[in-house]
C-alpha positions in Angstrom: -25.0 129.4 -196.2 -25.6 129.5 -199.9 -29.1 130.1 -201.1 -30.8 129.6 -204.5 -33.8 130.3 -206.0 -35.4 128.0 -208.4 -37.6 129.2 -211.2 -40.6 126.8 -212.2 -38.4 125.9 -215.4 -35.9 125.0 -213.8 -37.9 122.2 -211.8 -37.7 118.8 -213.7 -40.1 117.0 -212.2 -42.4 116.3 -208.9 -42.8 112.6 -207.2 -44.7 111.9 -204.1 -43.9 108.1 -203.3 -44.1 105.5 -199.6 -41.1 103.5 -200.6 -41.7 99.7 -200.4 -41.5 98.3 -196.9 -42.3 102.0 -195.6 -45.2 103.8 -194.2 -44.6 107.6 -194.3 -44.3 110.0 -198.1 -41.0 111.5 -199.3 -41.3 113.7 -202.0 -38.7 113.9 -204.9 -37.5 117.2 -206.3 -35.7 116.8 -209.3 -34.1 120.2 -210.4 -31.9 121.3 -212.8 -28.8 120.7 -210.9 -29.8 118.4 -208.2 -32.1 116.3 -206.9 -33.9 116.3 -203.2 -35.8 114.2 -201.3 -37.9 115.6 -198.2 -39.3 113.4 -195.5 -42.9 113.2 -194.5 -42.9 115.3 -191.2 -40.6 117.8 -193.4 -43.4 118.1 -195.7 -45.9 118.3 -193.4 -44.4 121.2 -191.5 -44.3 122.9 -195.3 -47.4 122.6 -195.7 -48.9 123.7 -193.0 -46.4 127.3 -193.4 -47.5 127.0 -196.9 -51.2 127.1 -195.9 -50.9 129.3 -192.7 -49.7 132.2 -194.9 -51.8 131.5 -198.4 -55.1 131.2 -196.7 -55.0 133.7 -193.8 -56.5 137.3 -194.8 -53.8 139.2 -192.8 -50.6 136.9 -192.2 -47.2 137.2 -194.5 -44.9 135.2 -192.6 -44.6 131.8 -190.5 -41.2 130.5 -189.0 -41.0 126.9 -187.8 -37.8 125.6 -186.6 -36.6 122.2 -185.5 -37.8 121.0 -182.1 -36.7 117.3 -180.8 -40.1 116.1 -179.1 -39.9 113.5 -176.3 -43.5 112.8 -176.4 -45.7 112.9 -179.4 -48.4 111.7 -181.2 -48.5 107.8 -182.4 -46.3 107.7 -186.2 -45.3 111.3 -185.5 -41.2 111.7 -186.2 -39.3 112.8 -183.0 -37.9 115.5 -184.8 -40.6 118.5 -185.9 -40.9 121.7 -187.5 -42.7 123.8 -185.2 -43.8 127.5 -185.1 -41.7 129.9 -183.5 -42.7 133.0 -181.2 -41.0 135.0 -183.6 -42.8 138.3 -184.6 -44.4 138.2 -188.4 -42.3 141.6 -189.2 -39.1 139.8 -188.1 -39.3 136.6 -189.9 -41.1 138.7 -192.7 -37.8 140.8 -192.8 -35.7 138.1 -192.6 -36.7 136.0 -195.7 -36.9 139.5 -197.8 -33.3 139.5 -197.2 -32.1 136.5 -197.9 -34.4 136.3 -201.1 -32.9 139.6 -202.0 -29.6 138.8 -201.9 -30.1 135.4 -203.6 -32.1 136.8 -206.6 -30.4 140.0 -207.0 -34.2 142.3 -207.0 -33.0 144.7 -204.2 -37.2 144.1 -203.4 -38.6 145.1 -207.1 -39.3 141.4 -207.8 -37.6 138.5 -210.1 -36.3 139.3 -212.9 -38.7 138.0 -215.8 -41.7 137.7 -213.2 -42.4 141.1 -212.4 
């Protein structure tokens, strides 16, 4: 699998929307060579990683991975990201790699953003 790394320029624009006739968010990325849309539960799942890691004093990684659910919540999607029993150091050292290799820093930081 191919990764890339965006840089803040290189993100056109943002837009949250509910299409008409719909109930749930998407969320339009427009970036410089494509454009993505994400589905509510997909942002939801984001967010909470998002906010697991930024406001806990210790933590530096979350993993959630796909998990069909039978049974759920009223409006929730069948398909969720969840949080894995994975150890912190693992997923930690995982997603150091992969950013490595797809920015080139060898672990010294982007070039250009220190």
């Amino acid at each position: 699998m191919s990764t890339k790394v965006y840089r803040n320029d290189e993100v056109k624009r943002v837009v949250a929307f509910i299409p008409r006739g719909h109930a749930h968010v998407r969320l339009l990325l427009e970036l410089r060579d494509q454009a993505i849309i994400l589905n509510e539960a997909t942002l939801a799942a984001i967010t909470r990683a998002y906010l697991s890691v930024l406001l806990h004093p210790l933590r530096k990684a979350v993993e959630m991975r796909l998990v069909r659910l039978p049974e759920r919540k009223a409006l929730y999607a069948e398909y969720q990201l969840l949080e894995t029993e994975r150890s912190e150091d693992e997923v930690l050292a995982e997603a150091e790699e992969i950013w490595q290799r797809a920015t080139g820093s060898g672990g010294t930081g982007c070039p250009g953003h220190g």
